[in-house]
C-alpha positions in Angstrom: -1.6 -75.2 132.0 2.1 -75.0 133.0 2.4 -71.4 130.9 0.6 -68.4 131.4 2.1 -66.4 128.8 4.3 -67.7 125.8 5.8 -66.6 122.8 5.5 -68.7 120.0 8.3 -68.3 117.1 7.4 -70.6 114.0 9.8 -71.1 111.2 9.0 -69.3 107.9 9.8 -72.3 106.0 7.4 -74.8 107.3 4.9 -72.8 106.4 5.9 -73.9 103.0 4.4 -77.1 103.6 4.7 -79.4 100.7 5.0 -76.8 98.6 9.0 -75.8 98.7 7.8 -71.9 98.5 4.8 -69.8 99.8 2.2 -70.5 101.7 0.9 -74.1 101.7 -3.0 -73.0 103.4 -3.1 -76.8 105.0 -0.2 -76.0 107.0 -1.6 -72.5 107.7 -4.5 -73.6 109.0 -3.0 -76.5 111.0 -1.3 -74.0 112.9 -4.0 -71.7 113.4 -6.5 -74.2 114.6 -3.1 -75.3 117.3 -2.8 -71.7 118.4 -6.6 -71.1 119.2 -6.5 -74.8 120.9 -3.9 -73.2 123.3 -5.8 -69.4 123.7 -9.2 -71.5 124.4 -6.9 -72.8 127.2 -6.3 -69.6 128.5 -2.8 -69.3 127.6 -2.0 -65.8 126.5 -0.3 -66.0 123.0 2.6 -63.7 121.5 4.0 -64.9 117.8 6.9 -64.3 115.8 7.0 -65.5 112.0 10.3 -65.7 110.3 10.2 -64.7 106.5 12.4 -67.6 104.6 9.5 -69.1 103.0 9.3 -65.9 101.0 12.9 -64.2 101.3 15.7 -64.4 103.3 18.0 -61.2 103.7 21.4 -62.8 104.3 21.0 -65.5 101.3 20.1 -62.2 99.3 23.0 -60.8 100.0 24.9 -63.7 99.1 23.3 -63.3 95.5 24.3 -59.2 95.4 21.6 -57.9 97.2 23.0 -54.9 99.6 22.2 -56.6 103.0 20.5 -53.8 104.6 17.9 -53.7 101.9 18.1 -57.3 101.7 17.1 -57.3 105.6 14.2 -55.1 105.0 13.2 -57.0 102.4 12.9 -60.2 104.8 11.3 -57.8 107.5 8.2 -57.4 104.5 8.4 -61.3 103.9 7.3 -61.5 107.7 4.5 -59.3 107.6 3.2 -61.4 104.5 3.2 -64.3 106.9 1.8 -62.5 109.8 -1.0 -61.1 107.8 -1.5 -65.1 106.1 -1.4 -66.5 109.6 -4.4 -63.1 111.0 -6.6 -63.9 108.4 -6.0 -68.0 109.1 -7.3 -67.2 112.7 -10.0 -64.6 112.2 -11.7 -67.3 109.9 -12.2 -69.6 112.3 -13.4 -67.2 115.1 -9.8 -66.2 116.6 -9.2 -62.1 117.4 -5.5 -61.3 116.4 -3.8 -58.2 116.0 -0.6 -57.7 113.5 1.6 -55.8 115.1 4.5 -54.1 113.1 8.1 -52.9 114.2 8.3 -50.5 111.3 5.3 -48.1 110.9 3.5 -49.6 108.6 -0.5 -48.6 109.6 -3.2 -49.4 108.2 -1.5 -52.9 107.2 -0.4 -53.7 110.9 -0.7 -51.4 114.1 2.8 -49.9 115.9 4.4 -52.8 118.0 5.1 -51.9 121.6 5.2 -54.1 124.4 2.1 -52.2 126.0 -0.2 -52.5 123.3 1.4 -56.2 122.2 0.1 -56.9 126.4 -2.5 -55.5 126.1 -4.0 -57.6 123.4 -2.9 -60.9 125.0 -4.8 -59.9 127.7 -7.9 -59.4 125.4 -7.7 -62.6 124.7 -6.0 -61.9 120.9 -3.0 -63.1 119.5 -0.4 -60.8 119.4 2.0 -61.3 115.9 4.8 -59.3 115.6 6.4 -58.8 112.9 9.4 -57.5 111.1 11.6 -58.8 113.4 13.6 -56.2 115.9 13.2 -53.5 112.8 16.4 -52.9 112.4 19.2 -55.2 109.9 21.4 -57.5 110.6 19.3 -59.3 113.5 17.4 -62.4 112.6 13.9 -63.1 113.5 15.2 -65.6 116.2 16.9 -62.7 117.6 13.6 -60.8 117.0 11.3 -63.4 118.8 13.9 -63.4 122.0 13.5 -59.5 122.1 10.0 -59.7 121.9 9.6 -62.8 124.5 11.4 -60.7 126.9 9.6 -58.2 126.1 6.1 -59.2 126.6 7.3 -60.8 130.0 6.6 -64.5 128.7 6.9 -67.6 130.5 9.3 -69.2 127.7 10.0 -69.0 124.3 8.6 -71.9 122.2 10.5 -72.8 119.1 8.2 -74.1 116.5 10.8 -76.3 113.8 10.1 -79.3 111.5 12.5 -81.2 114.1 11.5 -82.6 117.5 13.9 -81.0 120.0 17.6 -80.3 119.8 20.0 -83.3 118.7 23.7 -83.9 119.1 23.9 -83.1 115.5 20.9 -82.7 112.6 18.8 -85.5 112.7 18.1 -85.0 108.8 21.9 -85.5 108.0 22.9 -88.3 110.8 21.2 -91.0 111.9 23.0 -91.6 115.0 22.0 -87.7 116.7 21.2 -88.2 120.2 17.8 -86.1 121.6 18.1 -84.1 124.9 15.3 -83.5 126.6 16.8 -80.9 128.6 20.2 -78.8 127.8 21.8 -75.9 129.2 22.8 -72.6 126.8 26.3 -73.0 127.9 26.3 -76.4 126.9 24.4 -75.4 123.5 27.4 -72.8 123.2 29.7 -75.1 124.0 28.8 -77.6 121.4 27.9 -75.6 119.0 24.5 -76.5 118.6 22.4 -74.6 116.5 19.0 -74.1 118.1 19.0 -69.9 117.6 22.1 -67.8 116.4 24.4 -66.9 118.8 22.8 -63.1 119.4 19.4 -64.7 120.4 20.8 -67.4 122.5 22.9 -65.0 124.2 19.8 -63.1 125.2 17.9 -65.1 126.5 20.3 -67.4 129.0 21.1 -63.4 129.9 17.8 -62.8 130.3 17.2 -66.0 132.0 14.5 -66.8 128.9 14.0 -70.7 128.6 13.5 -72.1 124.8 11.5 -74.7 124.4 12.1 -76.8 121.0 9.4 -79.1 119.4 7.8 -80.0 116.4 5.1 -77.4 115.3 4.2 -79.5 111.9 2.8 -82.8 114.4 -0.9 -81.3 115.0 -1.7 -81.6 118.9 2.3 -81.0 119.5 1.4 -77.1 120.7 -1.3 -78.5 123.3 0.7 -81.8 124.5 4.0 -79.1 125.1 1.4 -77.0 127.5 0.4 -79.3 129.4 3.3 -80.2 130.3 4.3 -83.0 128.2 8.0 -84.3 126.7 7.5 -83.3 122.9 11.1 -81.5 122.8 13.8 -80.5 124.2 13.5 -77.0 127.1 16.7 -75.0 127.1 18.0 -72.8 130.1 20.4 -71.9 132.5 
């Protein structure tokens, strides 16, 4: 395998599936049955679930939420997702633990990097949620924290879209795919693969991205071993 440790961020929203809201169980279980593909591989596996299937802080506040509590409101939509995405695994014969950024025990156990390590190294999946615990960060930002963190080999970027494009491939045709792009170029261009905080950490951190197409079922595996299914961005 050309990883030994990743960190795997996927998109609340396509866990929506066909669905438009929620959960859609197929796609739950498509990406479980991806993620324990990879840990049979020996790949040690950190995740990071954004909430937006469920709620999205900075849309609340659009609508009169107060954005803190809007935040933390998204922060629970996470754990939702991280607790769907456990129970996904453990049903198939997968160990995972739920790891949580605000106290939160019994429902998930105290995130650190040690014990979120420590697990990988057990051979369970580490999911953190609730982003970086704190407002006003989003869970890409979240998911680069944690990726430096838990000393990963690169980020991966599970979207509905194959890699990063000139411009969105859903609104124009004529987008152009890079299979390789540099985070000043991404800044440059203003491409948006991550928000500018999370981008910002990792080419500081020297953390590559790695872009691809979660939803395609053997995408997770191909990416591993080493095949073009996206787009890797770095310094």
């Amino acid at each position: 395998m050309k990883y030994n440790r990743i960190l795997l961020k996927l998109s609340g929203e396509s866990l929506m599936g066909k669905q438009g809201y929620g959960i859609d169980p197929e796609r739950l279980n498509s990406y479980a049955r991806q993620i324990q593909e990879a840990a049979d591989s020996g790949v040690q596996i950190g995740i990071v679930i954004g909430g937006g299937n469920i709620f999205r802080g900075l849309s609340g506040a659009a609508k009169g939420f107060d954005r803190v509590k809007g935040d933390q409101m998204g922060m629970m939509a996470t754990v939702i997702n991280s607790l769907a995405l456990s129970s996904a695994l453990e049903a198939i014969g997968q160990p995972s633990k739920v790891l949580t950024a605000i106290p939160m025990f019994p429902v998930g156990y105290p995130y650190s990097k040690w014990e979120a390590i420590k697990t990988m190294k057990e051979g369970s999946i580490a999911i953190m949620s609730c982003g970086t615990g704190s407002p006003y960060f989003t869970t890409d930002t979240g998911s680069a924290l944690r990726a430096i963190e838990i000393e990963a080999d690169v980020m991966l970027k599970g979207t509905r879209v194959d890699g990063v494009y000139t411009a969105d491939p859903e609104k124009d045709p004529e987008a152009k795919k890079f299979d390789e792009i540099t985070y000043d170029e991404v800044l440059a261009r203003n491409l948006k693969v991550m928000d500018i905080t999370a981008t910002a950490l990792c080419k500081e951190n020297n953390m590559p991205i790695y872009v691809f197409n979660m939803d395609v079922e053997g995408n997770l595996a191909k990416m591993l071993k080493g095949e073009k299914v996206g787009t890797l961005v770095s310094n």
